[in-house]
DSSP file (Angstrom, degrees, kcal/mol; ACC not computed):
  #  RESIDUE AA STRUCTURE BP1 BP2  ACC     N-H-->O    O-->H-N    N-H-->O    O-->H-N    TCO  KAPPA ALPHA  PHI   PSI    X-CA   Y-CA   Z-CA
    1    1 A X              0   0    0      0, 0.0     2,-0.9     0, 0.0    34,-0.0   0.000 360.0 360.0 360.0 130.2  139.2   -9.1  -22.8
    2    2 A X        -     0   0    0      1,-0.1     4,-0.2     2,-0.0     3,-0.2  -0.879 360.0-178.9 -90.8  93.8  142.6  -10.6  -21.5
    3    3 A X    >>  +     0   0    0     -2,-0.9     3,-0.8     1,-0.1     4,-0.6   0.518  58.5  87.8 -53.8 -26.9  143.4  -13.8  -22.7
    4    4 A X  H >> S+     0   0    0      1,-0.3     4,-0.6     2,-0.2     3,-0.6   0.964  82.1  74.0 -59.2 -45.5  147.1  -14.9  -21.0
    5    5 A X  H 3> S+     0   0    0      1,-0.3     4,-0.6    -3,-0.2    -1,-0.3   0.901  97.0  56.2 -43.9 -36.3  144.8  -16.4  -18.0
    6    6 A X  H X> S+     0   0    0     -3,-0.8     3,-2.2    -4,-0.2     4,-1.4   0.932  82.9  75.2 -38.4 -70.6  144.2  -18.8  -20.5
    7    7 A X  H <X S+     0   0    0     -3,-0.6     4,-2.1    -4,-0.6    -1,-0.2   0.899  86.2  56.4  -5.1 -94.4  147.1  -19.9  -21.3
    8    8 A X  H 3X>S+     0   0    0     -4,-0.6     5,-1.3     1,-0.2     4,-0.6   0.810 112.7  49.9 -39.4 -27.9  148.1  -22.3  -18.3
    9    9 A X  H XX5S+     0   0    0     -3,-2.2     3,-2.6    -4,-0.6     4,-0.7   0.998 108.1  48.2 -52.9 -61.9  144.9  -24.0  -19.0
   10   10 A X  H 3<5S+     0   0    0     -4,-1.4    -2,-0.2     1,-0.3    -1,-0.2   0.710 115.1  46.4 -36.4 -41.2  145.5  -24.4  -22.7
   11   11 A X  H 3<5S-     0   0    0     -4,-2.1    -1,-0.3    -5,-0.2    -2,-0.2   0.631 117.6-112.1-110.5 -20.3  149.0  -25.6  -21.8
   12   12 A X  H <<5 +     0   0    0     -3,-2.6     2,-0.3    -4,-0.6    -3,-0.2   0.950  63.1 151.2 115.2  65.0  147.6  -28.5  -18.5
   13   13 A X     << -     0   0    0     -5,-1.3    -1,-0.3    -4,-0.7    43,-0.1  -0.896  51.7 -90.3-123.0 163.1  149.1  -26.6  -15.9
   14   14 A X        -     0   0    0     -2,-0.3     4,-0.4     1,-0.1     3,-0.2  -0.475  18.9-142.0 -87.1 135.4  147.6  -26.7  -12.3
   15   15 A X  S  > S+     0   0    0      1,-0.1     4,-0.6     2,-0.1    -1,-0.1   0.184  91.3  78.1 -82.6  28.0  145.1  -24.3  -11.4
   16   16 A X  T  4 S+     0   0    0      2,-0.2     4,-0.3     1,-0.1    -1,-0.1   0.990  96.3  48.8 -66.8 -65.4  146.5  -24.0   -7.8
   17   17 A X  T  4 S+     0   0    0      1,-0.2     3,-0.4    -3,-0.2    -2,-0.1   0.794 120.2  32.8 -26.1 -57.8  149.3  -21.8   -9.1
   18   18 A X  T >4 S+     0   0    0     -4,-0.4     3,-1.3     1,-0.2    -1,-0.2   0.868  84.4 106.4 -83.0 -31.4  147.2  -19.4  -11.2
   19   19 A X  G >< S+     0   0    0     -4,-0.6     3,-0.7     1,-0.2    -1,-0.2   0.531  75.5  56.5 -30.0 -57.1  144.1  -19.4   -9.1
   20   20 A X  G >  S+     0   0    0     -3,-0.4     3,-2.9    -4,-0.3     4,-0.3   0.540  82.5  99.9 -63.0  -8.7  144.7  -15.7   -7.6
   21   21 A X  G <  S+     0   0    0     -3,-1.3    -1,-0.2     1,-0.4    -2,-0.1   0.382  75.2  53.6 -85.1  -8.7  144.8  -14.3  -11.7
   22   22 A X  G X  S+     0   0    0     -3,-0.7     3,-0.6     1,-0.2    -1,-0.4   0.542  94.2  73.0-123.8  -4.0  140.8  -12.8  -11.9
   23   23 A X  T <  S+     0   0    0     -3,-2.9    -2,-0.2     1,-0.1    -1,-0.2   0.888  91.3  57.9 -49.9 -28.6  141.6  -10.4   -8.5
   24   24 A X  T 3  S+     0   0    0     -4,-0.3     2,-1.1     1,-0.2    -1,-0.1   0.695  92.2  86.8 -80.6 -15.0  143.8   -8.1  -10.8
   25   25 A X    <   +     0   0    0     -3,-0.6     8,-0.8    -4,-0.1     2,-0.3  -0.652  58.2 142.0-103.2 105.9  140.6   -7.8  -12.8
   26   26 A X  B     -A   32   0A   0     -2,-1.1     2,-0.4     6,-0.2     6,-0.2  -0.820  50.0-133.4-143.9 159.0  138.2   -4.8  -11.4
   27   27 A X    >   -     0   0    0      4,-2.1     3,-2.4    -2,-0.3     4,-0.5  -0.916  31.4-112.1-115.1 127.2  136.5   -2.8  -12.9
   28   28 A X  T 3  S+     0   0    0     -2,-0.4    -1,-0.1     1,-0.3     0, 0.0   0.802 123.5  62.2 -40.0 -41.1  137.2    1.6  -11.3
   29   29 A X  T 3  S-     0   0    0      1,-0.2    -1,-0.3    -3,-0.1    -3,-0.0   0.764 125.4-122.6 -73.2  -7.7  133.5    1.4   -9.9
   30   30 A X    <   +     0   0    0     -3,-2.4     2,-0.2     1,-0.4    -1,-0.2   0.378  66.6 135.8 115.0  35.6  135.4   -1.5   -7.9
   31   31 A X        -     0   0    0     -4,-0.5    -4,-2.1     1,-0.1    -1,-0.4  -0.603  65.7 -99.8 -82.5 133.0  132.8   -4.7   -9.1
   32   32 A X  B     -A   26   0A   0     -2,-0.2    -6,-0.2    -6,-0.2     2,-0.2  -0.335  38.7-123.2 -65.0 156.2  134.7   -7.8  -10.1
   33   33 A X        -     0   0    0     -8,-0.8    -8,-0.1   -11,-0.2    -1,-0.1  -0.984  23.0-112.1 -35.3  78.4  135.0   -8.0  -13.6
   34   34 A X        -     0   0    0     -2,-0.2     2,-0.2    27,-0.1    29,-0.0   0.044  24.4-149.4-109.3-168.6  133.8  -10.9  -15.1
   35   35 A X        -     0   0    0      1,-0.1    28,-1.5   -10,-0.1     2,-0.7  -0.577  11.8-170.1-106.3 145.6  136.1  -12.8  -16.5
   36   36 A X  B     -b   63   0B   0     -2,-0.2    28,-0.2    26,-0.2    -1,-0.1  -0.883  11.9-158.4-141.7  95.6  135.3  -15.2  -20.0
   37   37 A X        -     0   0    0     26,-2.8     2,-0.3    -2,-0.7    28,-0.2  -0.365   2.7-146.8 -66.6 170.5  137.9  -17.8  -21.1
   38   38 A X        +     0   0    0    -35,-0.2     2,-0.3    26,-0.1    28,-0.2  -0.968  18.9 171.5-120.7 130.8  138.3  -19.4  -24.8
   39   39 A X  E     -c   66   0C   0     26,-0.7    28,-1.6    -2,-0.3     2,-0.2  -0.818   7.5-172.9-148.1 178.2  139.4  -22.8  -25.6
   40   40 A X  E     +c   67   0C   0     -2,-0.3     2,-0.2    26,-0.3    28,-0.2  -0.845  12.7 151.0 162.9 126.9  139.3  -24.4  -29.0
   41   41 A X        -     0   0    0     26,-2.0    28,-0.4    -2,-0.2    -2,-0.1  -0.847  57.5-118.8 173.1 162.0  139.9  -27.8  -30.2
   42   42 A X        -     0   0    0     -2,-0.2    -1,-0.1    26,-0.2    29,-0.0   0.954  43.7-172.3 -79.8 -42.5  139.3  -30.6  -32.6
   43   43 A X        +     0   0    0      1,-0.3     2,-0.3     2,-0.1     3,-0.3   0.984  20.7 161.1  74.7  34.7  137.9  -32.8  -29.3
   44   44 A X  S    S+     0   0    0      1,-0.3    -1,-0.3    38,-0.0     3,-0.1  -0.919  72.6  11.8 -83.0 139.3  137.6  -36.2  -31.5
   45   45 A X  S    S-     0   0    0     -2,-0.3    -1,-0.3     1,-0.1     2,-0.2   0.992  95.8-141.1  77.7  52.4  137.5  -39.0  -29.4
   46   46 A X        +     0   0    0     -3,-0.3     2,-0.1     1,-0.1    -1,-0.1  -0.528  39.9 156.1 -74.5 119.2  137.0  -36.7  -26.1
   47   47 A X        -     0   0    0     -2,-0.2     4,-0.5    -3,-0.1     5,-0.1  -0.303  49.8 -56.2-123.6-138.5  139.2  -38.5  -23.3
   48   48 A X  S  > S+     0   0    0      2,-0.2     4,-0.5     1,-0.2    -2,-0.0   0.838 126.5  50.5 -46.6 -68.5  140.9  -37.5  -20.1
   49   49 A X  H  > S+     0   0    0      1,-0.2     4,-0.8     2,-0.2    -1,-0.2   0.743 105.1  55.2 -47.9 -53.6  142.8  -35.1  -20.8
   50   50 A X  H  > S+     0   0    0      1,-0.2     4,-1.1     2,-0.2    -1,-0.2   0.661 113.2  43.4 -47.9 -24.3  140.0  -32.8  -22.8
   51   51 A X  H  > S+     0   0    0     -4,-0.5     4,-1.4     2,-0.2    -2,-0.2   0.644 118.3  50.5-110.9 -10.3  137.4  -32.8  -19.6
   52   52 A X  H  X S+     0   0    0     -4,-0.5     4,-1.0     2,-0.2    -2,-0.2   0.796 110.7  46.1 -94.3 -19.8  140.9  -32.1  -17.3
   53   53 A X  H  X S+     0   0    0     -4,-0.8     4,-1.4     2,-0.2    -2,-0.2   0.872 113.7  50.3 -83.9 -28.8  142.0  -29.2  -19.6
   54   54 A X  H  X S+     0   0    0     -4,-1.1     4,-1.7     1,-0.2    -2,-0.2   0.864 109.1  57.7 -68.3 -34.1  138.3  -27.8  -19.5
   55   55 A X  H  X S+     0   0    0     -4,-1.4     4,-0.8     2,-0.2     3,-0.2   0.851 108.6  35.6   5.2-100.9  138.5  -28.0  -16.1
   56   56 A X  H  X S+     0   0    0     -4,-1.0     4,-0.6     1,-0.2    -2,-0.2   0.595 113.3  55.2 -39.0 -49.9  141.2  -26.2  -15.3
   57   57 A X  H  < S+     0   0    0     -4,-1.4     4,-0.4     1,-0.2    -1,-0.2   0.895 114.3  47.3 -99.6 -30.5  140.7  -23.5  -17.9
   58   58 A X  H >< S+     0   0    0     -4,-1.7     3,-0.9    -3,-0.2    -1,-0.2   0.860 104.0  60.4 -29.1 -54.6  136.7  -23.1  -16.2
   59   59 A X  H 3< S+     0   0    0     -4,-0.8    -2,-0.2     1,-0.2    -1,-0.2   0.638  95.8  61.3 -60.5  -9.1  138.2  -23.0  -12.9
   60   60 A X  T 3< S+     0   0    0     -4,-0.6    -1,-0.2    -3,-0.2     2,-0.2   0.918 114.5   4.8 -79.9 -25.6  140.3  -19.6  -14.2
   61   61 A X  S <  S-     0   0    0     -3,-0.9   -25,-0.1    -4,-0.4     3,-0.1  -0.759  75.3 -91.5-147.8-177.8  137.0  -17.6  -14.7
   62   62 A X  S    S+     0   0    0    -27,-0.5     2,-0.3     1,-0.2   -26,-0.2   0.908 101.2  30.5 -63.9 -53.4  133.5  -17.0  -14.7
   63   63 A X  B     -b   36   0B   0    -28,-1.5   -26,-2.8   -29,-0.0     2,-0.4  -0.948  64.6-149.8-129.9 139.6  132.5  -18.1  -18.1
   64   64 A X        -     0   0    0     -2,-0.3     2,-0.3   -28,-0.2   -26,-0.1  -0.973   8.0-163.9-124.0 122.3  133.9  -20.9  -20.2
   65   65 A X        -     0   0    0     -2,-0.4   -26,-0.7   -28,-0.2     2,-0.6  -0.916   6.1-166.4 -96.4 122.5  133.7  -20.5  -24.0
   66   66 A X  E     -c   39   0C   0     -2,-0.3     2,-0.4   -28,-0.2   -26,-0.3  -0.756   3.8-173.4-123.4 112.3  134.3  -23.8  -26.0
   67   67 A X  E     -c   40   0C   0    -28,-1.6   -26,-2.0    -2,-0.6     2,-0.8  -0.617  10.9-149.0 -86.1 131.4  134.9  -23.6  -29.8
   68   68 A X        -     0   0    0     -2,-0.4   -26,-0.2   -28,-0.2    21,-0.1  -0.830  17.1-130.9 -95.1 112.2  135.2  -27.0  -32.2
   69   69 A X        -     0   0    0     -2,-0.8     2,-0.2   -28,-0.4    -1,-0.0   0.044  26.7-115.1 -50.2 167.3  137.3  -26.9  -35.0
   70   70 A X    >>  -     0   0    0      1,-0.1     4,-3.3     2,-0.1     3,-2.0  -0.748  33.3 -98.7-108.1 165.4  135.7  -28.2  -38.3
   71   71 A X  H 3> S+     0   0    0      1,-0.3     4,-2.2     2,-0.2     5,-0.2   0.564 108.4  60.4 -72.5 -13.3  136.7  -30.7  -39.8
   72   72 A X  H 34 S+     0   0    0      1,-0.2    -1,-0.3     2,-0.2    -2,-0.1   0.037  98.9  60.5-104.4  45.5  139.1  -29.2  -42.8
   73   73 A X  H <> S+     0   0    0     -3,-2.0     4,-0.7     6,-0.1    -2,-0.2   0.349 113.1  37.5-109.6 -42.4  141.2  -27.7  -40.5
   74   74 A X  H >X>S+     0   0    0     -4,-3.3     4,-3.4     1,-0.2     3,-2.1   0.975 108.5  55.9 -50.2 -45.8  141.8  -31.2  -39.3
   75   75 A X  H 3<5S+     0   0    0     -4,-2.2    -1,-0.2     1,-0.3     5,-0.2   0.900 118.6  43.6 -70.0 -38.0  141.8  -33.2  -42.5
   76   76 A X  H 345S+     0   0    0      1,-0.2    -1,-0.3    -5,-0.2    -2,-0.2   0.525 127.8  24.7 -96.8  13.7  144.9  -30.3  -43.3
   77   77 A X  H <<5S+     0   0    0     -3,-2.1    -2,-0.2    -4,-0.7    -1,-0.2   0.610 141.5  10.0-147.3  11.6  146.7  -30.4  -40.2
   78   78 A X  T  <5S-     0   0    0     -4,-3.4     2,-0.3    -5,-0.1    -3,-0.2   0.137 105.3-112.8-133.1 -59.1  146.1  -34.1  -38.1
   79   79 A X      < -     0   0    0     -5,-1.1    -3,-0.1    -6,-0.1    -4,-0.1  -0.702  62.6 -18.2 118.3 162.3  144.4  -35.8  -41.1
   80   80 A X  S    S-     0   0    0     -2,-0.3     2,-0.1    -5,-0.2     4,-0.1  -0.125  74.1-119.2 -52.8 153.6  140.6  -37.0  -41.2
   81   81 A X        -     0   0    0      2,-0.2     3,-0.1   -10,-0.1    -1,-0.0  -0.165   5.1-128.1 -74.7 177.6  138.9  -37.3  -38.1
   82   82 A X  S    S+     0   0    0     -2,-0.1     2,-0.3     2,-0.1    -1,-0.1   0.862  95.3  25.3-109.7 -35.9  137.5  -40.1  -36.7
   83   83 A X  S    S-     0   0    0      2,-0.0    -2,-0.2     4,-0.0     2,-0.2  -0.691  89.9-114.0 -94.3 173.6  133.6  -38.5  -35.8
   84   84 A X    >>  -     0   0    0     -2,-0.3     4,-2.2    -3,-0.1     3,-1.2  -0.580  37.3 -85.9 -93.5 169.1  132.4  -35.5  -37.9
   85   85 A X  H 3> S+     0   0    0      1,-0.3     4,-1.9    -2,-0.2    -2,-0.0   0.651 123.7  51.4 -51.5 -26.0  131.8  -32.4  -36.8
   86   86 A X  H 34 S+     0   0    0      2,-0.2    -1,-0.3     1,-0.2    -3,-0.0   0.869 117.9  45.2 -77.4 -37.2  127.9  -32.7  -35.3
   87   87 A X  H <4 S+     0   0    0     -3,-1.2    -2,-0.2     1,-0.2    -1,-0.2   0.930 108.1  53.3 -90.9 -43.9  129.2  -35.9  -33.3
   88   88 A X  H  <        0   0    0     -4,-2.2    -1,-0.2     1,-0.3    -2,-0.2   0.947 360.0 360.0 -55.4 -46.1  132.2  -34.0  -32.3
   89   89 A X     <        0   0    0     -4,-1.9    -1,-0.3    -5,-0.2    -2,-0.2   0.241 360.0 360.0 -33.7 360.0  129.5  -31.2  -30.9
């Protein structure tokens, strides 16, 4: 599994640029490959920005994976969140 296609989502960047990034991926019998992003984030408060980066980071591949951190990884690196993790879900 390749992961840099990722990236430019992760990071906002338009998917105009990257768009060509899942031709490179074939498989010898010559059958697209398909292709499974990751994203990860705490997502409290889901605004603008969250549904534009998921977007984007859908638009790179086939399948979009979305992970939520839990909530003491927040509480030790932003401070408590404002839902808990099942609301965040």
């Amino acid at each position: 599994m390749n992961l840099i296609p990722s990236f430019p989502a992760l990071l906002g960047l338009s998917t105009s640029y990257f768009g060509g990034i899942g031709s490179f991926h074939k498989r010898k019998s010559g059958r697209k490959r398909r292709i499974r992003f990751y994203m990860d984030g705490c997502f409290d408060l889901v605004h603008y920005g969250h549904a534009n980066a998921l977007r984007q980071a859908k638009a790179l591949g086939d399948e979009l994976v979305v992970g939520v951190v839990n909530d003491e990884v927040i509480v030790e690196h932003k401070g408590p969140p404002v839902l808990n993790m099942e609301e965040r879900i």
